[in-house]
Every structure is written in C-alpha cells, then in structure tokens.
C-alpha positions as CSV (number, residue, x, y, z in Angstrom):
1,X,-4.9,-32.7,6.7
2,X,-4.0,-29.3,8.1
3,X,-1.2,-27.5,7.0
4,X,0.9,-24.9,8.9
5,X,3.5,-22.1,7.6
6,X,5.0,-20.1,10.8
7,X,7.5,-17.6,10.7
8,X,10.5,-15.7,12.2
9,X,9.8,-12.0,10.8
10,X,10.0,-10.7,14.3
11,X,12.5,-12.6,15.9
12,X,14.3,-11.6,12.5
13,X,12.9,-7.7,12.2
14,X,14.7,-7.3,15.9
15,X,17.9,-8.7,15.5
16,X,17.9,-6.5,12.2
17,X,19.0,-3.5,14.0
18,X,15.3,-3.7,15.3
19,X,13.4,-3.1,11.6
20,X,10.0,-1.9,11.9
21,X,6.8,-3.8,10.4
22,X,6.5,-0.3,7.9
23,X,10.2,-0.5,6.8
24,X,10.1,-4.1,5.9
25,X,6.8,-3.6,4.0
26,X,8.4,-1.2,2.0
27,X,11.6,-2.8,1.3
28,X,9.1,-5.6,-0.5
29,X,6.1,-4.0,-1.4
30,X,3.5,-4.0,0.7
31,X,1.7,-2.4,3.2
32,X,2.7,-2.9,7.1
33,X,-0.7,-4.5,7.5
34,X,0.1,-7.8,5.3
35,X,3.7,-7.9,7.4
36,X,1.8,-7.7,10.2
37,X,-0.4,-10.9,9.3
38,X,2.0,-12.6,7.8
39,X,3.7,-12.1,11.3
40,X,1.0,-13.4,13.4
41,X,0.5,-16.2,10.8
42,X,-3.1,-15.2,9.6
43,X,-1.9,-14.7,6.2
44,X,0.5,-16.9,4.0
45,X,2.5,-15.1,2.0
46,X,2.6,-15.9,-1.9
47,X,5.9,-17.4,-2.8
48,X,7.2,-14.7,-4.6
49,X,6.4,-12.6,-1.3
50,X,8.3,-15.2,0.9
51,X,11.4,-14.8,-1.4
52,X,11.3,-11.2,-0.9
53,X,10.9,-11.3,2.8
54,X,13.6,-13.9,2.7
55,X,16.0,-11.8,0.5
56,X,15.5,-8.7,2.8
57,X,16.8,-10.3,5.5
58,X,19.6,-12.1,3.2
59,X,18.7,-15.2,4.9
60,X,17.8,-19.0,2.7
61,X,13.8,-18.6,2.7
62,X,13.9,-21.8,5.1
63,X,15.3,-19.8,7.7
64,X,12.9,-17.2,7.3
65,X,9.6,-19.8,6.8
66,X,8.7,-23.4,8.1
67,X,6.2,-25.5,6.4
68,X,4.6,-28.0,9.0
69,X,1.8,-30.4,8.0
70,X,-0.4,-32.9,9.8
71,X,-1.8,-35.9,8.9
C-alpha cells in the first residue's frame, strides 16, 4: 500500500502576501531547503512540523496537508 501526503504551501505562501520559501522556514524553524521539499512533496514533514506550517498560515492542518492512501 502506498501512501501519499501533498500539500498547499505554495498555493498558500502566495496568497500570503506572496511569503517566500526563506521567510516561512524561519517563522518555523528550518532551513528554506526542507520548505522547499516539503513543497514538492519529497519530504514529509514530522507532525510537530506540519502543525507549525499549519499555525503559520493560521489555517486547520487539514487545509494545509492531505493524507491520501492506496490500497
């Protein structure tokens, strides 16, 4: 079974007053490069991440992530 988690950090990052990758990273604590593979989905964020992402954009973490699976 394969798992997916996808993400609307750019989509969100834009209609943020257009936030870069660098000032989201530091808002949570990173470095722009783990923003930038969380963005193109190469990297899953830990869930203590995902909140913080989440909480930067004040949006519900389900708005932010999507958890598909396939069987």
């Amino acid at each position: 079974m394969d798992t997916f988690i996808t993400n609307r950090i750019r989509k969100l990052r834009f209609e943020a007053n257009e936030m870069t990758q660098h000032a989201l990273a530091e808002r949570v604590g990173v470095t722009r490069q783990t923003i930038i593979a969380i963005e193109a989905a190469r990297y899953a964020p830990s869930l203590e991440l995902a909140f913080r992402i989440a909480r930067a954009f004040a949006k519900p973490l389900e708005d932010v992530f999507q958890y598909r699976a396939d069987a």
